[in-house]
PDBQT receptor file of N, H, CA, C and O in Angstrom, charges set to zero:
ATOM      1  N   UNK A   1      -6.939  15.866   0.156  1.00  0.00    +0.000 N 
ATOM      2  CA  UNK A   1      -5.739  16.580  -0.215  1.00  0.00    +0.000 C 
ATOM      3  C   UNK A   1      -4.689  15.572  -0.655  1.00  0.00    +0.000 C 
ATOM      4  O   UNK A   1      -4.644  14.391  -0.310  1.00  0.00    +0.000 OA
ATOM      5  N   UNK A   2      -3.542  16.446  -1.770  1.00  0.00    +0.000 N 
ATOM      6  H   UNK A   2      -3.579  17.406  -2.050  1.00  0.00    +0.000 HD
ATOM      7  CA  UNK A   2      -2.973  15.492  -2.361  1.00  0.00    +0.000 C 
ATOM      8  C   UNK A   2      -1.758  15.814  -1.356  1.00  0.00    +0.000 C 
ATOM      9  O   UNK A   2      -1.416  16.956  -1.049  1.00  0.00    +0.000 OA
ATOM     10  N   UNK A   3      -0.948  14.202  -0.726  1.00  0.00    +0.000 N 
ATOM     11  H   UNK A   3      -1.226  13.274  -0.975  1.00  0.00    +0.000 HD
ATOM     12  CA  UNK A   3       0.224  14.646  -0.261  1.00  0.00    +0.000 C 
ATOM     13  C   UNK A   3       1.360  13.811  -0.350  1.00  0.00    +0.000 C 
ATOM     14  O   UNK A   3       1.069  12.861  -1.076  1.00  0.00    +0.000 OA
ATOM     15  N   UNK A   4       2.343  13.746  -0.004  1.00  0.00    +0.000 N 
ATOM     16  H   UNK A   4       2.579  14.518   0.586  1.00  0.00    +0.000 HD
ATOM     17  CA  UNK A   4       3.541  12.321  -0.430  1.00  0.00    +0.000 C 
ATOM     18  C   UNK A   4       4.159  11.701   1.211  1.00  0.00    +0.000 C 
ATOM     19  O   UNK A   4       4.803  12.466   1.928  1.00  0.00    +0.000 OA
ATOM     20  N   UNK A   5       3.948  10.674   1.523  1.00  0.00    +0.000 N 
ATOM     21  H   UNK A   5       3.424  10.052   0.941  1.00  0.00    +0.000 HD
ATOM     22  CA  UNK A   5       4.207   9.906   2.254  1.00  0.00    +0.000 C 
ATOM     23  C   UNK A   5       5.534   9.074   2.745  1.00  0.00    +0.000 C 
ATOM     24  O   UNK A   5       5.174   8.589   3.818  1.00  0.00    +0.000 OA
ATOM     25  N   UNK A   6       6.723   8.715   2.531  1.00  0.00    +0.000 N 
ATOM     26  H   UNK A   6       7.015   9.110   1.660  1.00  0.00    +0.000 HD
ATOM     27  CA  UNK A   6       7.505   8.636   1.900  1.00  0.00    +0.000 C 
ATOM     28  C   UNK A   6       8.197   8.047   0.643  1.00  0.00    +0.000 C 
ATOM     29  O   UNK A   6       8.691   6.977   0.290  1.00  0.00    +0.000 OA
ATOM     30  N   UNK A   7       7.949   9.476   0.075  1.00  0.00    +0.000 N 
ATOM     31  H   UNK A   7       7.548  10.346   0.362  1.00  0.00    +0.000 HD
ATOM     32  CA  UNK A   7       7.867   9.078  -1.284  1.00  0.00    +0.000 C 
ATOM     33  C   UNK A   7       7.100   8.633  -2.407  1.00  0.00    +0.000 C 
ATOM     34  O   UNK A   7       7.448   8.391  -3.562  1.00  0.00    +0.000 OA
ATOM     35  N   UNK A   8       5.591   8.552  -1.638  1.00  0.00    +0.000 N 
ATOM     36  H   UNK A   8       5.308   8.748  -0.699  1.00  0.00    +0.000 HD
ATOM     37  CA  UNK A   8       4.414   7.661  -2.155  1.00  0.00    +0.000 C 
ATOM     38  C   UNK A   8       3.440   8.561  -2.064  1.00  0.00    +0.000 C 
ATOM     39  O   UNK A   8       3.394   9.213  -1.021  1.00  0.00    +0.000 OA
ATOM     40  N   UNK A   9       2.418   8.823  -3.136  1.00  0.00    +0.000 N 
ATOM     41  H   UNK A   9       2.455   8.293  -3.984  1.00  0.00    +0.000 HD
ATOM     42  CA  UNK A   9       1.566   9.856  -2.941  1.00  0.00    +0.000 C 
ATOM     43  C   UNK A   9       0.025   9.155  -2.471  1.00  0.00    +0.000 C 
ATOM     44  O   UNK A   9      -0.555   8.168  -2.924  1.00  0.00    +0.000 OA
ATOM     45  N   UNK A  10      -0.221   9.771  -1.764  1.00  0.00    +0.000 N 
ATOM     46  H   UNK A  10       0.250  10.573  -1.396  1.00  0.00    +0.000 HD
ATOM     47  CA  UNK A  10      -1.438   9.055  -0.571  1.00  0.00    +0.000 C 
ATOM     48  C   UNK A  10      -2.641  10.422  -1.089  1.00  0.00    +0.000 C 
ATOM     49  O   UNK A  10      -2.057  11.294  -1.731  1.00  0.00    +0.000 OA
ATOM     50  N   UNK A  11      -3.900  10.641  -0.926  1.00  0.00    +0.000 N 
ATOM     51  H   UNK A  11      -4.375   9.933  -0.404  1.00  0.00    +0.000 HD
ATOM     52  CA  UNK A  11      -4.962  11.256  -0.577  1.00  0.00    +0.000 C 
ATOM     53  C   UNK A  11      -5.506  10.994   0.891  1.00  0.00    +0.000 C 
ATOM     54  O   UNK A  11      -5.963   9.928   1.303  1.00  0.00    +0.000 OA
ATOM     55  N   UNK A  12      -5.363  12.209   1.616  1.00  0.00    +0.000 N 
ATOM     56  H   UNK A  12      -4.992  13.076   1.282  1.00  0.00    +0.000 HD
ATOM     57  CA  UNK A  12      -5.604  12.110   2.900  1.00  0.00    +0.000 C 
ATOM     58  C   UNK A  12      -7.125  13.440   2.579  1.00  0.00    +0.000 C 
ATOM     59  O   UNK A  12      -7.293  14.331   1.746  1.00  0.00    +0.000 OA
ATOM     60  N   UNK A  13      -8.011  12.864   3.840  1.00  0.00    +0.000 N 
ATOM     61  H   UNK A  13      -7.874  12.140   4.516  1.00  0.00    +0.000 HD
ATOM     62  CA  UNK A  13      -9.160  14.673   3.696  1.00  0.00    +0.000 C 
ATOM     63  C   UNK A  13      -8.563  15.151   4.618  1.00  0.00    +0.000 C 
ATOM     64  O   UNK A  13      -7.769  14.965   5.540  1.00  0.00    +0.000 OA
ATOM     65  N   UNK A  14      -9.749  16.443   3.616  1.00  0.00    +0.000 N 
ATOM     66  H   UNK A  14     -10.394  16.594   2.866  1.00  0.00    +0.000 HD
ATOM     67  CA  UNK A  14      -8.857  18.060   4.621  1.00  0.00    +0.000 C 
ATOM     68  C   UNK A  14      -9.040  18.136   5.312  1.00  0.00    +0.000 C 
ATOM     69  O   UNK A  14     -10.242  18.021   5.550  1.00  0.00    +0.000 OA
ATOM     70  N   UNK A  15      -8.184  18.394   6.379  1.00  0.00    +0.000 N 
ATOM     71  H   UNK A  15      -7.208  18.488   6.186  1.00  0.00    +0.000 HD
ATOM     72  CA  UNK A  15      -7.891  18.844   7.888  1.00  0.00    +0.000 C 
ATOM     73  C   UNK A  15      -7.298  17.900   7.971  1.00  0.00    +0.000 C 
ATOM     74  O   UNK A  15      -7.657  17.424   9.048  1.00  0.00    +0.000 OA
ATOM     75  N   UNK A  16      -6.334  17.032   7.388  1.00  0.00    +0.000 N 
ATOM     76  H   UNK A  16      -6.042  17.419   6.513  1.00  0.00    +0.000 HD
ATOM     77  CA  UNK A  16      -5.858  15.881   8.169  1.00  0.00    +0.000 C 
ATOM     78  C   UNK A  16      -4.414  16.387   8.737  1.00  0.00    +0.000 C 
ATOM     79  O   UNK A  16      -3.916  17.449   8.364  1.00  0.00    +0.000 OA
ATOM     80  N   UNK A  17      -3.676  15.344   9.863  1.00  0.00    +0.000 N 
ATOM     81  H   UNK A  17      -4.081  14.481  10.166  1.00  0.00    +0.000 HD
ATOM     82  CA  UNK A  17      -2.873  15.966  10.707  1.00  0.00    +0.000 C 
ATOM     83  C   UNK A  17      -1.697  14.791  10.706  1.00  0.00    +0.000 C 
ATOM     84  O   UNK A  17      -1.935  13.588  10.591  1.00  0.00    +0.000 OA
ATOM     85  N   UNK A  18      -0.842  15.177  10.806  1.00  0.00    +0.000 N 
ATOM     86  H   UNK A  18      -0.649  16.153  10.900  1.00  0.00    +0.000 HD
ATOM     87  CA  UNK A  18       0.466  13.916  10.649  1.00  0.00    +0.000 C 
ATOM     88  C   UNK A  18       0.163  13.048  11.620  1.00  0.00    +0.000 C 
ATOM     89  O   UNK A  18       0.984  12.132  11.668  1.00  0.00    +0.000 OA
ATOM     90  N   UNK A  19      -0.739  12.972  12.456  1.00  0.00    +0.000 N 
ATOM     91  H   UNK A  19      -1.406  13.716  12.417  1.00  0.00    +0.000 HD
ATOM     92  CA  UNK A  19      -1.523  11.647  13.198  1.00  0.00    +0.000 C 
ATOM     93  C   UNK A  19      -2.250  10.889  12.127  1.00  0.00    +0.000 C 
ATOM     94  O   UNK A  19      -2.181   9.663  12.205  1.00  0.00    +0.000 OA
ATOM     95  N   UNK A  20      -2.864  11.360  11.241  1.00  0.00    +0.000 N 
ATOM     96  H   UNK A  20      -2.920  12.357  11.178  1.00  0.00    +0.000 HD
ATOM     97  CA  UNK A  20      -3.305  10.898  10.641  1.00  0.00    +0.000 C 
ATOM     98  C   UNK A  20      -2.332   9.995   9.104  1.00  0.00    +0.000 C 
ATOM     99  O   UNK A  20      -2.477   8.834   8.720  1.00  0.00    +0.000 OA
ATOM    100  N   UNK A  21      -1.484  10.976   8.604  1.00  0.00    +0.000 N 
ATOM    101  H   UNK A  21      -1.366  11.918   8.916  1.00  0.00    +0.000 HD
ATOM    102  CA  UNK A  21      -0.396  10.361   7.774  1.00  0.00    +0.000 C 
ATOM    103  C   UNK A  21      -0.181   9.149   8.203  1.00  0.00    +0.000 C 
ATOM    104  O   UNK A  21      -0.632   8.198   7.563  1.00  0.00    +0.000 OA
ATOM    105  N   UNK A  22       0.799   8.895   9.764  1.00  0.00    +0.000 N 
ATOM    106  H   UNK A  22       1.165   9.667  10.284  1.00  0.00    +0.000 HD
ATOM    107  CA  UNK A  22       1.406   8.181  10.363  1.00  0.00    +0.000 C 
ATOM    108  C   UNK A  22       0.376   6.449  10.015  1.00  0.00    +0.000 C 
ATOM    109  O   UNK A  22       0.861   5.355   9.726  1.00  0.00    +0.000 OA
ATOM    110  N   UNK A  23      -1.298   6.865  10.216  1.00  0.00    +0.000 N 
ATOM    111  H   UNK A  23      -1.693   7.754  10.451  1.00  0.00    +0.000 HD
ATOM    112  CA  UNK A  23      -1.855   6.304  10.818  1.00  0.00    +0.000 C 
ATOM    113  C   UNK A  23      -2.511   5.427   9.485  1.00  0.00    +0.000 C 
ATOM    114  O   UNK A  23      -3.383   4.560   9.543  1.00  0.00    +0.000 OA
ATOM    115  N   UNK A  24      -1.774   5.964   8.228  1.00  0.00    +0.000 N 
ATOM    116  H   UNK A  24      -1.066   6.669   8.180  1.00  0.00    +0.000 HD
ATOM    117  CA  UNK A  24      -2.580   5.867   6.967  1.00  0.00    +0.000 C 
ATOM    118  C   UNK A  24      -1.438   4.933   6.315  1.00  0.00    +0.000 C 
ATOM    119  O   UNK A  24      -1.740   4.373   5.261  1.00  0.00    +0.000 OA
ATOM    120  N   UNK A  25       0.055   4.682   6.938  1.00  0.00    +0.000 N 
ATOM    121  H   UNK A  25       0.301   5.137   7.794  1.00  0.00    +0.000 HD
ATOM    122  CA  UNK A  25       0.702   3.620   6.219  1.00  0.00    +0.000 C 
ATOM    123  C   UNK A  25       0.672   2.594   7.716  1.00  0.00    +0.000 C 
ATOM    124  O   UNK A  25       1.629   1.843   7.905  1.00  0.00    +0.000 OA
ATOM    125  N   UNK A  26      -0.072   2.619   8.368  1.00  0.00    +0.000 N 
ATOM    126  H   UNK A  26      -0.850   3.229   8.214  1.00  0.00    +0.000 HD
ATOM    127  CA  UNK A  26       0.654   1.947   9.772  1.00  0.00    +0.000 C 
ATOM    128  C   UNK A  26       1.946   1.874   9.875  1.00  0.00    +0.000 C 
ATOM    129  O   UNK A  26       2.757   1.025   9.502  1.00  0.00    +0.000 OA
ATOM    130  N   UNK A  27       2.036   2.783  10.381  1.00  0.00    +0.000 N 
ATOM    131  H   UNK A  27       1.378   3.472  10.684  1.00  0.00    +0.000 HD
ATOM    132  CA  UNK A  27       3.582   2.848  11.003  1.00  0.00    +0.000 C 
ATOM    133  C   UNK A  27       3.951   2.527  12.312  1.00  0.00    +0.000 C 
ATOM    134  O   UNK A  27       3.405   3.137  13.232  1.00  0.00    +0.000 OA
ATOM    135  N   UNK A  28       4.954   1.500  12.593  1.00  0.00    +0.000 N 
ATOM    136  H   UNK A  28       5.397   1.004  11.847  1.00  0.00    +0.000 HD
ATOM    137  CA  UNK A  28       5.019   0.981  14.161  1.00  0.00    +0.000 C 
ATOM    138  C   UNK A  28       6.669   1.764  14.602  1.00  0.00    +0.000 C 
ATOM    139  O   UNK A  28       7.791   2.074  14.202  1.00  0.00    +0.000 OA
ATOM    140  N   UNK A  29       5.633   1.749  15.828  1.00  0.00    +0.000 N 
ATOM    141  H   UNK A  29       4.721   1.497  16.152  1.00  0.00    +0.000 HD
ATOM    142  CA  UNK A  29       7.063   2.888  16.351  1.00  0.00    +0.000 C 
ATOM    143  C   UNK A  29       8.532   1.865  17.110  1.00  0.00    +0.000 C 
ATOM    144  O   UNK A  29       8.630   0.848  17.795  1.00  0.00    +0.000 OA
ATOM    145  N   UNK A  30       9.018   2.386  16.787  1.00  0.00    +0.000 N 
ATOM    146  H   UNK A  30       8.938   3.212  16.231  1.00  0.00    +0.000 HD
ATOM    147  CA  UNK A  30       9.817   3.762  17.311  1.00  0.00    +0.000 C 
ATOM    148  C   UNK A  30      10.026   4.249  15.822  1.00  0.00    +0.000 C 
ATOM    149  O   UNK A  30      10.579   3.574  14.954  1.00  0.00    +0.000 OA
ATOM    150  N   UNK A  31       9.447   5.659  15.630  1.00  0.00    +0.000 N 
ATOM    151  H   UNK A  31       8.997   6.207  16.335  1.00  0.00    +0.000 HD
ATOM    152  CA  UNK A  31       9.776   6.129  14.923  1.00  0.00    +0.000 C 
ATOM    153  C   UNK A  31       9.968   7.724  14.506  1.00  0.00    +0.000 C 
ATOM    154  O   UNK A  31       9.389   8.344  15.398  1.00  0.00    +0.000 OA
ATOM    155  N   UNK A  32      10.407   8.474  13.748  1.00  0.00    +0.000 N 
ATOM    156  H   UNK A  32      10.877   7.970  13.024  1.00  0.00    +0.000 HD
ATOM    157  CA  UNK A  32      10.356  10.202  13.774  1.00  0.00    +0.000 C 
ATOM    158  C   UNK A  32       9.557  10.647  12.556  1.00  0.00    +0.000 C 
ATOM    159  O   UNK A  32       9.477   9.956  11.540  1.00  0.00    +0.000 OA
ATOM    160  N   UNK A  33       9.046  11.679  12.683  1.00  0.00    +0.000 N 
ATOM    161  H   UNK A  33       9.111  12.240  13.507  1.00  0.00    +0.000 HD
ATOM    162  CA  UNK A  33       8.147  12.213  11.338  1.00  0.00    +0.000 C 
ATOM    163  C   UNK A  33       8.835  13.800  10.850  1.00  0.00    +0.000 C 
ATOM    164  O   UNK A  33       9.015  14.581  11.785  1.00  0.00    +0.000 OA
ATOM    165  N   UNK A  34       9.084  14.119   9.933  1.00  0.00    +0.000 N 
ATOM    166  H   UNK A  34       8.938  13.485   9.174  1.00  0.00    +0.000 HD
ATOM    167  CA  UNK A  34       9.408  15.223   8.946  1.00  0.00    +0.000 C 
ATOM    168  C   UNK A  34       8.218  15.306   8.263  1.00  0.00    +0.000 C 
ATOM    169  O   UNK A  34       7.477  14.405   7.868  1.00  0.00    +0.000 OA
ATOM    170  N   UNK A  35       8.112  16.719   8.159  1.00  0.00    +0.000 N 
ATOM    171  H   UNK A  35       8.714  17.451   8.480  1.00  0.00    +0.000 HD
ATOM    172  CA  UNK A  35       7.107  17.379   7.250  1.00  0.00    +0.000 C 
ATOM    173  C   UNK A  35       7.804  18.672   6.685  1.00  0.00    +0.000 C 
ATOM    174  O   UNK A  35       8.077  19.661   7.364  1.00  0.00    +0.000 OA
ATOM    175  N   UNK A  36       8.087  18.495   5.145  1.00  0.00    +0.000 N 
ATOM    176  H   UNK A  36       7.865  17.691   4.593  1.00  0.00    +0.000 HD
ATOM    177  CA  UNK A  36       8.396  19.245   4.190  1.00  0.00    +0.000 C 
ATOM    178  C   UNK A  36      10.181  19.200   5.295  1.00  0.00    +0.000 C 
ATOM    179  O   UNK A  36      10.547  20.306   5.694  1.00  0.00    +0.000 OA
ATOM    180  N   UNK A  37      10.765  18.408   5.538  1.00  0.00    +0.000 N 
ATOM    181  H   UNK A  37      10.468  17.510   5.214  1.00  0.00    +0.000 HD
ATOM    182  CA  UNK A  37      11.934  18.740   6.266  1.00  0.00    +0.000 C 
ATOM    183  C   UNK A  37      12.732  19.127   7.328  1.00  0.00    +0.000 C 
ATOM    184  O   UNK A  37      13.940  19.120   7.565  1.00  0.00    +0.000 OA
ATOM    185  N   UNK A  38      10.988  19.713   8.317  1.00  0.00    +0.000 N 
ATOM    186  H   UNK A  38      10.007  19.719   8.124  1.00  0.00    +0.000 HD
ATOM    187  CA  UNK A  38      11.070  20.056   9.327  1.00  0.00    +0.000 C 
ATOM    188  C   UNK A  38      10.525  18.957  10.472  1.00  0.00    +0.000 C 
ATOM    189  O   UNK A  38       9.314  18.880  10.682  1.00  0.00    +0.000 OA
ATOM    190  N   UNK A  39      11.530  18.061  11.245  1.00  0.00    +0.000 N 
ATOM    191  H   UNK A  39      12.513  18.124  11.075  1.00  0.00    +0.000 HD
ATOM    192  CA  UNK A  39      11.018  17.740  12.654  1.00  0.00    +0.000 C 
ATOM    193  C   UNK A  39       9.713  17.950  12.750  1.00  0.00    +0.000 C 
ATOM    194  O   UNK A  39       9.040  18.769  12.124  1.00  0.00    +0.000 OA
ATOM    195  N   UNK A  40       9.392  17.226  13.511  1.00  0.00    +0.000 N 
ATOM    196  H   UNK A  40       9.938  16.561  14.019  1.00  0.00    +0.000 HD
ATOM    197  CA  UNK A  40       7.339  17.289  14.283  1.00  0.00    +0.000 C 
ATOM    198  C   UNK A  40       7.807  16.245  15.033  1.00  0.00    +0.000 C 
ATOM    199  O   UNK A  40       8.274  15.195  14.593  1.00  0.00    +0.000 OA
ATOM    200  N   UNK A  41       7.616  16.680  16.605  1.00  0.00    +0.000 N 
ATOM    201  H   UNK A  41       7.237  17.533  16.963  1.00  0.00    +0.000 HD
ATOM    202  CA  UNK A  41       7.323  15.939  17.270  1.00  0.00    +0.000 C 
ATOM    203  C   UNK A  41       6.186  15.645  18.111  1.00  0.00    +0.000 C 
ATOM    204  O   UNK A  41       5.275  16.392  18.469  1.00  0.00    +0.000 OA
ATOM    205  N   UNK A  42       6.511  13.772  18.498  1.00  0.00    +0.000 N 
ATOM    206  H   UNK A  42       7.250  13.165  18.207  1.00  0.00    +0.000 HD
ATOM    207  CA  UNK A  42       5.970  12.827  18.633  1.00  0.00    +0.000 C 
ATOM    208  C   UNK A  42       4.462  13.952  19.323  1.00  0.00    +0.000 C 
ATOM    209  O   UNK A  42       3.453  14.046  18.624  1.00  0.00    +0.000 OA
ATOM    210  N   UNK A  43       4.523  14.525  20.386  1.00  0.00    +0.000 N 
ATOM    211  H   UNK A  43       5.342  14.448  20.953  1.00  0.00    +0.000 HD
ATOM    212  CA  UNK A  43       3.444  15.075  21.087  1.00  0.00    +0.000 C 
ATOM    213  C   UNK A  43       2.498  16.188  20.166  1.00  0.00    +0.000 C 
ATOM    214  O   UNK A  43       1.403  16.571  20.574  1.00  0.00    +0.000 OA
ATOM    215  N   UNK A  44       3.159  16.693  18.719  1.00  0.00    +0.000 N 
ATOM    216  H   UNK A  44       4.049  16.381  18.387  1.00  0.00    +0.000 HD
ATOM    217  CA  UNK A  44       2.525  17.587  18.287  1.00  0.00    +0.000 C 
ATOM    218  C   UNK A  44       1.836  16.595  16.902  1.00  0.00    +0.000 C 
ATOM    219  O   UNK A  44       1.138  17.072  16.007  1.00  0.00    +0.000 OA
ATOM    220  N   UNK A  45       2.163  15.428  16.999  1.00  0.00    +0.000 N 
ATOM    221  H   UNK A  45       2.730  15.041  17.727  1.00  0.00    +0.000 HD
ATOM    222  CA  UNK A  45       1.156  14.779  16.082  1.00  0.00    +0.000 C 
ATOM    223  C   UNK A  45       0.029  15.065  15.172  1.00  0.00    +0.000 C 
ATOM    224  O   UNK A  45      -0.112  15.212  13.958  1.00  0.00    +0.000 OA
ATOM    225  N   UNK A  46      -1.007  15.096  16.630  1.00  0.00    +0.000 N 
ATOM    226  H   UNK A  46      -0.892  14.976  17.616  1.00  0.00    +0.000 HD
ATOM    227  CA  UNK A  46      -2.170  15.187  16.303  1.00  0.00    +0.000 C 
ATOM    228  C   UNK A  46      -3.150  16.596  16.048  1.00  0.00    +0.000 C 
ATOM    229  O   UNK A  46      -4.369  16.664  15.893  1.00  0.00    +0.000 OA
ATOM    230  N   UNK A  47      -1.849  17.958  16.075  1.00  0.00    +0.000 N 
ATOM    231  H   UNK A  47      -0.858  17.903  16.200  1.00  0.00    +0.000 HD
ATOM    232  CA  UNK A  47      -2.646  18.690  16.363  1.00  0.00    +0.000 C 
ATOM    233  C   UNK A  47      -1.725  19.731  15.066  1.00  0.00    +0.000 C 
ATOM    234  O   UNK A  47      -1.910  20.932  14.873  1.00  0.00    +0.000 OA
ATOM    235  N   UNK A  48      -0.666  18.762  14.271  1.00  0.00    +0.000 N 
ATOM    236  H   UNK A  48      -0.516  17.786  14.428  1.00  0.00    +0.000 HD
ATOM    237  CA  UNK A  48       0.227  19.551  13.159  1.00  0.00    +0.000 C 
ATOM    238  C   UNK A  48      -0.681  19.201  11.978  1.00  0.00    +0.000 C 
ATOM    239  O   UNK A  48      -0.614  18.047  11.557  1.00  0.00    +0.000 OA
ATOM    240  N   UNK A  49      -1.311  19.848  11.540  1.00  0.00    +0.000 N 
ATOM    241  H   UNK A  49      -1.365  20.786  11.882  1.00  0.00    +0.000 HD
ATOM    242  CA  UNK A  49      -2.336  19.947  10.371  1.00  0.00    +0.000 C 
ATOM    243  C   UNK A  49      -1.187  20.060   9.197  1.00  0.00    +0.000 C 
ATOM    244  O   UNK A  49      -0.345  20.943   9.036  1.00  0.00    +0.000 OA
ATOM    245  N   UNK A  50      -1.485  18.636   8.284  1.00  0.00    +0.000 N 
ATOM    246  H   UNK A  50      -2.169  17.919   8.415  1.00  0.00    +0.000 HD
ATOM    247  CA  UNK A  50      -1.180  18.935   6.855  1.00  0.00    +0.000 C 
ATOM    248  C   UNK A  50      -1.501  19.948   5.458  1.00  0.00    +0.000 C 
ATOM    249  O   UNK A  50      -2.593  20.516   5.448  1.00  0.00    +0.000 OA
ATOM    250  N   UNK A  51      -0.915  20.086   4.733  1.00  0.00    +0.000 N 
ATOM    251  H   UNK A  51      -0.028  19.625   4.740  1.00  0.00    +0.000 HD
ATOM    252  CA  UNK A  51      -1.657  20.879   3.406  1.00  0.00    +0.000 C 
ATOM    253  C   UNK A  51      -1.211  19.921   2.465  1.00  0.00    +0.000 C 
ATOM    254  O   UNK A  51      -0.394  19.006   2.562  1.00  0.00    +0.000 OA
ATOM    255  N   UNK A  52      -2.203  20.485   1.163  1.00  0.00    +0.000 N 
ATOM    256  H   UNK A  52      -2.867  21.229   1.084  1.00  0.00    +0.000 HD
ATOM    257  CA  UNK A  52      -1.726  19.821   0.066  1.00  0.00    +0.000 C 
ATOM    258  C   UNK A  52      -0.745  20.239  -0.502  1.00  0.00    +0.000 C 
ATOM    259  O   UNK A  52      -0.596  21.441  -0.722  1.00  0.00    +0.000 OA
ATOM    260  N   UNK A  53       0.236  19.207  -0.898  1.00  0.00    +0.000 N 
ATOM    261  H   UNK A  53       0.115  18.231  -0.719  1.00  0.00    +0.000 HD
ATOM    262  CA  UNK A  53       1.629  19.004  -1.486  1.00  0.00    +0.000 C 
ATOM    263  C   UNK A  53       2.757  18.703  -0.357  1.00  0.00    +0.000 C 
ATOM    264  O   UNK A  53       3.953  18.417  -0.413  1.00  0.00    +0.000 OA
ATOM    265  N   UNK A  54       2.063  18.848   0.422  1.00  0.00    +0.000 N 
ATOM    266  H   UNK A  54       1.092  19.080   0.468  1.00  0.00    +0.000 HD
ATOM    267  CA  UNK A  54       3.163  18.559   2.022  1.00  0.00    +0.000 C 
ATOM    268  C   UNK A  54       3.977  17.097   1.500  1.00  0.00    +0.000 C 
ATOM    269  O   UNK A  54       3.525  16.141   0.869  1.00  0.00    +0.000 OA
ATOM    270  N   UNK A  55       5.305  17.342   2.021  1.00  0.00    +0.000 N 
ATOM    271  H   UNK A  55       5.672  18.118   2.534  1.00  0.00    +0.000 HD
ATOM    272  CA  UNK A  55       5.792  15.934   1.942  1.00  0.00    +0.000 C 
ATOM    273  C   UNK A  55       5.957  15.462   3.110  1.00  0.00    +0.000 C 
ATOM    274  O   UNK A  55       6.099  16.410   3.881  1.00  0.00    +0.000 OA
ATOM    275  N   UNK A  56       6.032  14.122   3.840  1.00  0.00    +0.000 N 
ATOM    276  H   UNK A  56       5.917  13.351   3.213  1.00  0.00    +0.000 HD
ATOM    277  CA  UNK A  56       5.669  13.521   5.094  1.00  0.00    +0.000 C 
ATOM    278  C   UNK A  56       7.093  12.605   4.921  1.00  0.00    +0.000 C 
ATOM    279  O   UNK A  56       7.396  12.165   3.812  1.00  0.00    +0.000 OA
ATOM    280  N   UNK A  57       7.609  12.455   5.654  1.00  0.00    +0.000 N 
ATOM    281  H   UNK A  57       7.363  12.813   6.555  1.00  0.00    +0.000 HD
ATOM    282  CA  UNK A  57       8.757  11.063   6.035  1.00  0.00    +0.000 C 
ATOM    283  C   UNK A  57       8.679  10.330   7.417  1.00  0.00    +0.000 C 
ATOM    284  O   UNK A  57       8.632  10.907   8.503  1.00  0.00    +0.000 OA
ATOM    285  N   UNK A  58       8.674   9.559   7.304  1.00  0.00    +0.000 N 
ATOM    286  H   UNK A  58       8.712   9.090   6.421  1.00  0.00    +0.000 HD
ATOM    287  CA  UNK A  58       8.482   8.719   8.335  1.00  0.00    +0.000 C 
ATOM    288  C   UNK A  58       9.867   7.672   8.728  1.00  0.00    +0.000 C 
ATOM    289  O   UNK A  58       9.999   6.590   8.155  1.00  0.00    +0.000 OA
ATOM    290  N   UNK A  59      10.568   8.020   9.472  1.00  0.00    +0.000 N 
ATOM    291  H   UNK A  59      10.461   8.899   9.937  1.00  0.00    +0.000 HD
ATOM    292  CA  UNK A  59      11.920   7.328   9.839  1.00  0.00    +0.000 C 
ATOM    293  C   UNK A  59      11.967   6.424  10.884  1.00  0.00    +0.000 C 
ATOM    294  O   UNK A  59      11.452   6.675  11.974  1.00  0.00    +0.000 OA
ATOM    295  N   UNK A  60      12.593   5.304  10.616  1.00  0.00    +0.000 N 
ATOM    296  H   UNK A  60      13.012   5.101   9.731  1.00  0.00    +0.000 HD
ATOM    297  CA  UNK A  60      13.216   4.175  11.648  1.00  0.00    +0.000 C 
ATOM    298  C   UNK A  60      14.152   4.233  11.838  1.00  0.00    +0.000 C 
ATOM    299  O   UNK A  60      14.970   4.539  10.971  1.00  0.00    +0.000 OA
ATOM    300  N   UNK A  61      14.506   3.929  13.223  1.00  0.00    +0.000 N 
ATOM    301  H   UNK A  61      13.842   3.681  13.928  1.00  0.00    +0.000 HD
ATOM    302  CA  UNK A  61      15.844   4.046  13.260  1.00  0.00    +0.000 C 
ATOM    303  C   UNK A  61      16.338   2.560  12.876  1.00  0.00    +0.000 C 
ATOM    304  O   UNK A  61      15.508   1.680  12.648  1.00  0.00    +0.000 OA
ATOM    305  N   UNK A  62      17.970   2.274  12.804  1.00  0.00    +0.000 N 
ATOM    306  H   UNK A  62      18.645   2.988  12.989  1.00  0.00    +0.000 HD
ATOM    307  CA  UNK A  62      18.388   1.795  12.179  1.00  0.00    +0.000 C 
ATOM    308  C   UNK A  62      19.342   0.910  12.855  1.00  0.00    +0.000 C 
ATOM    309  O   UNK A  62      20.411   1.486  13.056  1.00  0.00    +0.000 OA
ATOM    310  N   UNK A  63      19.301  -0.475  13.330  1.00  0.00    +0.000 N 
ATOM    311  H   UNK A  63      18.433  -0.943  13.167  1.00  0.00    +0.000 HD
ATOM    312  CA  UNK A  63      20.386  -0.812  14.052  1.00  0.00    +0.000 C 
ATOM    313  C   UNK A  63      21.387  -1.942  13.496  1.00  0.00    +0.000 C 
ATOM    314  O   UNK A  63      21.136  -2.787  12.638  1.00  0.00    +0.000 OA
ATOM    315  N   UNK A  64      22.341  -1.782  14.060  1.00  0.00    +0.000 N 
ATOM    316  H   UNK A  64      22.545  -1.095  14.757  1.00  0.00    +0.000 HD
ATOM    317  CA  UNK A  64      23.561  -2.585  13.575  1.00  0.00    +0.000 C 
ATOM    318  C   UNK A  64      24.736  -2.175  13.566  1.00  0.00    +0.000 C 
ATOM    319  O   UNK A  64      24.997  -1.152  14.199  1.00  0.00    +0.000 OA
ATOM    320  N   UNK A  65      25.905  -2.964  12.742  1.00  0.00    +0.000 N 
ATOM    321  H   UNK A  65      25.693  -3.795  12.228  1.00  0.00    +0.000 HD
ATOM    322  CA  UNK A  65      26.988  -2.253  12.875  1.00  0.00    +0.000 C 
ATOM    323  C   UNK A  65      27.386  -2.703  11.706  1.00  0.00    +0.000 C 
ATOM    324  O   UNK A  65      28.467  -2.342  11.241  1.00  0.00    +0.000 OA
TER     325      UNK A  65
């Protein structure tokens, strides 16, 4: 399935799950995931099934001043 990563269009197979997104740019945590805009959290990872065209974001937080 075709999907966008942030901002980057990735091919993930079907059935894949924003565990899997996460797991497809290595992403080191601490971090939050959006799908199509909506929150997913950390515990529903592995079990929030993507579709094709889904958009995925993957956020760091940000420190400084």
């Amino acid at each position: 399935m075709h999907i966008t990563i942030n901002q980057q269009p990735h091919d993930l197979p079907d059935g894949a799950t924003v565990a899997d997104a996460v797991a497809a740019i290595a992403a080191k945590p601490p971090f939050a995931v959006a799908v199509n805009t909506v929150f997913v959290p950390s515990a529903q990872h592995a079990q929030h099934a993507l579709h094709t065209g889904d958009r995925v974001e993957v956020i760091s937080p940000v420190t400084g001043g």
